[in-house]
N, C-alpha and C positions, 0 to 999 in steps of 0.2 A: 603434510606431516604435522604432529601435534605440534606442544612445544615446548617438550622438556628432557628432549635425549641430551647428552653430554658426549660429546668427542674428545678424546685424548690425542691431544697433537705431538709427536715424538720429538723432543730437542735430545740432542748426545753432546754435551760436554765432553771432549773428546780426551780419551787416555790410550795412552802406549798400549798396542796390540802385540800379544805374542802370534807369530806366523806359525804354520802349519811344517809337523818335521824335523823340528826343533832348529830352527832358523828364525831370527828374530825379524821384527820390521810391519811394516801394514799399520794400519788405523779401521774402528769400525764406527759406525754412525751408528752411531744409534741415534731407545728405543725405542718403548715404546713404552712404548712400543710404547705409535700415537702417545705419549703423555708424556700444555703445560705442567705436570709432572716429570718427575726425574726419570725416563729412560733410563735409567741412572747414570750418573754419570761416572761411567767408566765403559773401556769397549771390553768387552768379553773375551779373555786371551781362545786361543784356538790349540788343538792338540799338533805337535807335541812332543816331548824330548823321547827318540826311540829307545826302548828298553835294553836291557843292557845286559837281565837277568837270565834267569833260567832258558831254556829254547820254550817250553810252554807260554810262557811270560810272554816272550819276543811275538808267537802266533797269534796270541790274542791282542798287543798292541796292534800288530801290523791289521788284524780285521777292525778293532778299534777305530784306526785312524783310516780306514775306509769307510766306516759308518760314515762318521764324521764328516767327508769330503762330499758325502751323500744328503749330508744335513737329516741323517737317521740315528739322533741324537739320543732315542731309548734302546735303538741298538750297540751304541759304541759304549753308553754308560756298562751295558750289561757284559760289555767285553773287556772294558777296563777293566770293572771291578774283579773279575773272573783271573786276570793280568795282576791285580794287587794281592789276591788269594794265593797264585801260584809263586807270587816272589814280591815279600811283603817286608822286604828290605831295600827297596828298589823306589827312591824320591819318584824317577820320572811317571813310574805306574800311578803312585799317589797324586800326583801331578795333575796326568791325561782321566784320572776318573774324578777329580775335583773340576776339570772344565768341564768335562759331561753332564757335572750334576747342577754347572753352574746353568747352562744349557739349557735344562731344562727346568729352571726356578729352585732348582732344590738348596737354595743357598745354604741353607745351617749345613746342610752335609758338605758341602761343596767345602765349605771353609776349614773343616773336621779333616779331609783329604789333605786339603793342601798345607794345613799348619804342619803336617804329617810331611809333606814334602821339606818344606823348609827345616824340618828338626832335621831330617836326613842328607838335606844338602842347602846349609844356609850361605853357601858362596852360590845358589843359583838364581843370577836376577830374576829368569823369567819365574823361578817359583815366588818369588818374594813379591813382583810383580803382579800374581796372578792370586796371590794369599790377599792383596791389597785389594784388588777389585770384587774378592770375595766378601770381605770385608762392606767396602762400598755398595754391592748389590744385595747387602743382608741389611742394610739402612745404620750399619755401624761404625758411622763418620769418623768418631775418633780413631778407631784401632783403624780405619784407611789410612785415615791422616798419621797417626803414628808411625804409618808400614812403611808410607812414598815418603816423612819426612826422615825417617831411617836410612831410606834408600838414596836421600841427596846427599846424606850426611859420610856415606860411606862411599859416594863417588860426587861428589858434586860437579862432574865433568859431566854427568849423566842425565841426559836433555830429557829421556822419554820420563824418567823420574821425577825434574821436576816438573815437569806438564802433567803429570800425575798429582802432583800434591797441591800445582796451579786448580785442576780440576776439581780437587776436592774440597779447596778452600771454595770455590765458586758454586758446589752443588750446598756448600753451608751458607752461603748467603753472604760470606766473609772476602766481599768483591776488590777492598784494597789489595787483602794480602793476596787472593788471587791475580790482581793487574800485576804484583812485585813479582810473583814468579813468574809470569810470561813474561816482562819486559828482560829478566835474566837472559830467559832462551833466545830471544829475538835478536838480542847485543852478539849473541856467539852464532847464531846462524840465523838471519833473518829469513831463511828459506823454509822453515820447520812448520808446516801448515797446523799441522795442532793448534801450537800456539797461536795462531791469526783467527783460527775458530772460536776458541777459549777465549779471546782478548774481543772478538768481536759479539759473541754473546754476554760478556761482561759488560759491554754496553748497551748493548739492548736491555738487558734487566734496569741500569741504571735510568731510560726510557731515553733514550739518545740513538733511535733507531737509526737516524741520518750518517752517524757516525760510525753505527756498526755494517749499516748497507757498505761504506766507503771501502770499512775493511774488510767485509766478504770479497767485495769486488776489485782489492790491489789483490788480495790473497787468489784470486781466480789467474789473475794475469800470471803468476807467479806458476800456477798448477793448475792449469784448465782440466784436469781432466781429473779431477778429484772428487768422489761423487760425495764423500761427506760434507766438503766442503759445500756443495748444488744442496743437500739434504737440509744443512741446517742454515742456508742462506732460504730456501724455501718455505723453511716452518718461518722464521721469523717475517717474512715477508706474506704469509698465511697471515697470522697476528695479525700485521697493523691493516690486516684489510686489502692487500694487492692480491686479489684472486690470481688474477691472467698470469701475473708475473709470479707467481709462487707456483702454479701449479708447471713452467716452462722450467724452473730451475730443477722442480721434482723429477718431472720428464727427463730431463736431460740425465740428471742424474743415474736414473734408471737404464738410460742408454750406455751410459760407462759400466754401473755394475746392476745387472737385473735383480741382482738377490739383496738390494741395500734396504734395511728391513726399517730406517726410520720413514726413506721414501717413500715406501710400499703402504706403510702406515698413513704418513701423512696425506699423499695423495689420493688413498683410499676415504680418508675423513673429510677432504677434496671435496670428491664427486660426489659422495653424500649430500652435501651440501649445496650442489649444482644438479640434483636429481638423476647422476646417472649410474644407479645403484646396482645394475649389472657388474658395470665396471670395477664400483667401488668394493662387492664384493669378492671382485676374483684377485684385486690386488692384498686385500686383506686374510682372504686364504692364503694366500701365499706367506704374507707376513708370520702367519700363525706358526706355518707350518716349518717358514727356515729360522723363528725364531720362537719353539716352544715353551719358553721360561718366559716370555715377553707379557704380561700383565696387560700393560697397554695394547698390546696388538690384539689380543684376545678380548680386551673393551669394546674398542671400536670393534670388532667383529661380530660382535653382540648387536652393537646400532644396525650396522648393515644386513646382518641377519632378519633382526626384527623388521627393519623396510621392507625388507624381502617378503614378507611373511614365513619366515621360517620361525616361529613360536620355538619350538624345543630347540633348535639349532640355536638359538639368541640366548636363552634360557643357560642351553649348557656353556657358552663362550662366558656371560658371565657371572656364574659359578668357577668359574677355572681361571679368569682374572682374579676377583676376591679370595679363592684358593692361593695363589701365587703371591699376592702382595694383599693379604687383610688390610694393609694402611691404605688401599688407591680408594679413595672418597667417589671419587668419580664411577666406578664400576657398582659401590655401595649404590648409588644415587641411583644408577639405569636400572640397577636390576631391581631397586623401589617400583620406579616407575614402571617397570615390563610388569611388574608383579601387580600394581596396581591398576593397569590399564589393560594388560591383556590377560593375564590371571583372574584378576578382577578378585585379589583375595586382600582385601584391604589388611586385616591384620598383617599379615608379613610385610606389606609395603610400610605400613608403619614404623614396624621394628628397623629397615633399612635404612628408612628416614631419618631416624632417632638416631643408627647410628654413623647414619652421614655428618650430621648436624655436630656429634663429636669429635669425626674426624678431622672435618672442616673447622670449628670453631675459630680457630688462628687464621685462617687463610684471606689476604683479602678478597680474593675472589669466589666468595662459597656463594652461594645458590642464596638465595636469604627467603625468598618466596617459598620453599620447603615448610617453614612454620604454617604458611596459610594455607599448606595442600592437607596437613595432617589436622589442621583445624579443620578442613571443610570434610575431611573423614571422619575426623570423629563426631561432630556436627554439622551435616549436613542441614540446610533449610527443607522445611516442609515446600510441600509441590506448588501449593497459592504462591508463598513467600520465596520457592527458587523461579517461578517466572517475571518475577517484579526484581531478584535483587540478584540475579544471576550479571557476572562483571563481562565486561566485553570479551571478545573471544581471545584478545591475546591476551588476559589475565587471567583466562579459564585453566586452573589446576588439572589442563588436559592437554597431552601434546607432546612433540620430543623437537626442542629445538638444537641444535647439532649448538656445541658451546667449544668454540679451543682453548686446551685446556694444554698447560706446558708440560709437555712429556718431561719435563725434569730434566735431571741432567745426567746420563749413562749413555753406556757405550753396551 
């Protein structure tokens, strides 16, 4: 393999899940999807409070919230919305088609729904809840943070809230006021695994991986059988280089819940890495497929793709990343490079390059060898002058080296 692919490795920051059927409860790991990028950090509430409206109304929820259970996310959008049309006074309709669209990336609309929900029913946590994480997955940190610190304010008995606004202060980088809110929750229920996640990836970021290994691993004792908890003890133990032991956390993980889509992510960007790109392929279909709005999963599906040799398959995965989240640097980066190495259409890798290079600018970890790919494009050496001055092959502006990259912080 060359040596300039980029993998998104999925961290989730974990946030209060709405349950499926309007039952509250559950956590999701997130994302990605693959990506040191924000997954974001929040878990994507699930449908959904049953309608209540018309009997048309009621049909198309109940086919809705079977899409759904299907993880046929452009079917249930099309049923909700069909649900909002028929009885368009009805929060929980606005509700279940603001998680549809969250579903599928479409956040501006997704949050357009559920503000809608919440004017219609603002005594409903989970709508306020799920306004929040729209918020979050549309990169609108404040109005998150507004929404969860609203939401402690008006029950501050209410643990998933503040693990919510722990969450968000942690996907801003604002790791104090983050550690304050989880140490809240821990004092009234030290058994709330959120919190031991949150609190443990707060230390990792601080680079205190020892400490945060410590606390994956009381919090394991505590709920073995939690696969967020295996997902995001695995990406960080990706990070600092424990292959063996990262990809056994993955695995396991997968063993409690098959459809856990940072997993699926991460140990897809895994076996990449370890050449066994059948594999990694089929875990990253999967990824895509139960989490179509996932940016990150669709990156890395792109890498696996191109190993593959699947050219247009690569191609389309990412396009539909950078469609999904224009700001993922990292999907800008690959589809440079696919464009330049297998396209072979130097101008457009350029223009990617360019605008990697601004979405990166702040990052400390951006690519920095980008400047001398698009210098050796736009000035190449003559053929005398490239056999005398051509750089060793791992400096050669040829190549996809698989990079992890922090799936951020989402759910």
């Amino acid at each position: 393999m060359s040596k300039r692919l980029l993998l998104i490795v999925g961290l989730a920051a974990v946030l209060a899940a709405l349950a499926g059927c309007g039952t509250a409860g559950g956590t999701a790991g997130h994302t990605p999807i693959p990506t040191p990028v924000p997954q974001r950090a929040g878990v994507t509430p699930t449908p959904a409070i049953p309608a209540l409206g018309p009997e048309a109304a009621r049909r198309f929820t109940e086919d809705g919230i079977a899409a759904a259970q299907e993880n046929d996310w452009e079917r249930a959008e099309q049923q909700f919305a069909q649900a909002v049309r028929a009885d368009n006074r009805n929060a929980a309709n606005y509700y279940n088609h603001g998680i549809a669209l969250m579903r599928l990336g479409r956040n501006t609309e997704a949050a357009t729904e559920l503000r809608m929900a919440v004017s219609l029913r603002a005594d409903s946590p989970q709508a306020q809840t799920a306004l929040g994480v729209g918020y979050l997955n549309n990169n609108d940190l404040n109005s998150a943070l507004a929404q969860f610190q609203a939401a402690v304010n008006r029950d501050p008995n209410d643990l998933d809230a503040q693990n919510n606004l722990g969450a968000v202060y942690l996907k801003m980088g604002r790791l104090d006021e983050a550690e304050r809110a989880l140490k809240k929750i821990l004092l009234v229920n030290f058994k709330y695994i959120n919190a031991h996640i949150n609190m443990a990836l707060i230390y990792y970021y601080r680079g205190k991986p020892q400490l945060a290994e410590r606390i994956f691993r009381n919090a394991g004792e505590i709920d073995p059988r939690n696969a967020d908890l295996m997902a995001n003890f695995g990406f960080m133990l990706y990070k600092v280089g424990e292959l063996a032991m990262a990809k056994a956390q993955l695995e396991k993980a997968l063993t409690i819940n098959a459809n856990n889509v940072v997993a699926l992510t991460n140990l897809g960007a895994l076996e990449i890495l370890l050449r066994k790109f059948d594999r990694a392929l089929m875990h990253l279909e999967q990824a895509a497929q139960l989490a179509p709005g996932n940016a990150q999963a669709w990156c890395n599906l792109g890498v696996a793709r191109r190993v593959s040799d699947n050219a247009d398959g690569a191609e389309q995965a990412y396009k539909k990343a950078i469609a999904l989240d224009p700001q993922l640097a990292e999907a800008v980066l690959n589809y440079g490079i696919f464009l330049e190495q297998v396209r072979q259409d130097k101008n457009a890798a350029l223009a990617q390059y360019a605008r990697y290079l601004s979405l990166a600018q702040n990052a400390p970890d951006a690519n920095r060898r980008v400047t001398d790919w698009m210098r050796y494009i736009q000035n190449p050496p003559p053929p005398r002058a490239q056999q005398q001055e051509t750089p060793p092959p791992e400096e050669q502006p040829t190549g996809d080296e698989p990079t992890p990259v922090d799936g951020g912080t989402d759910q």
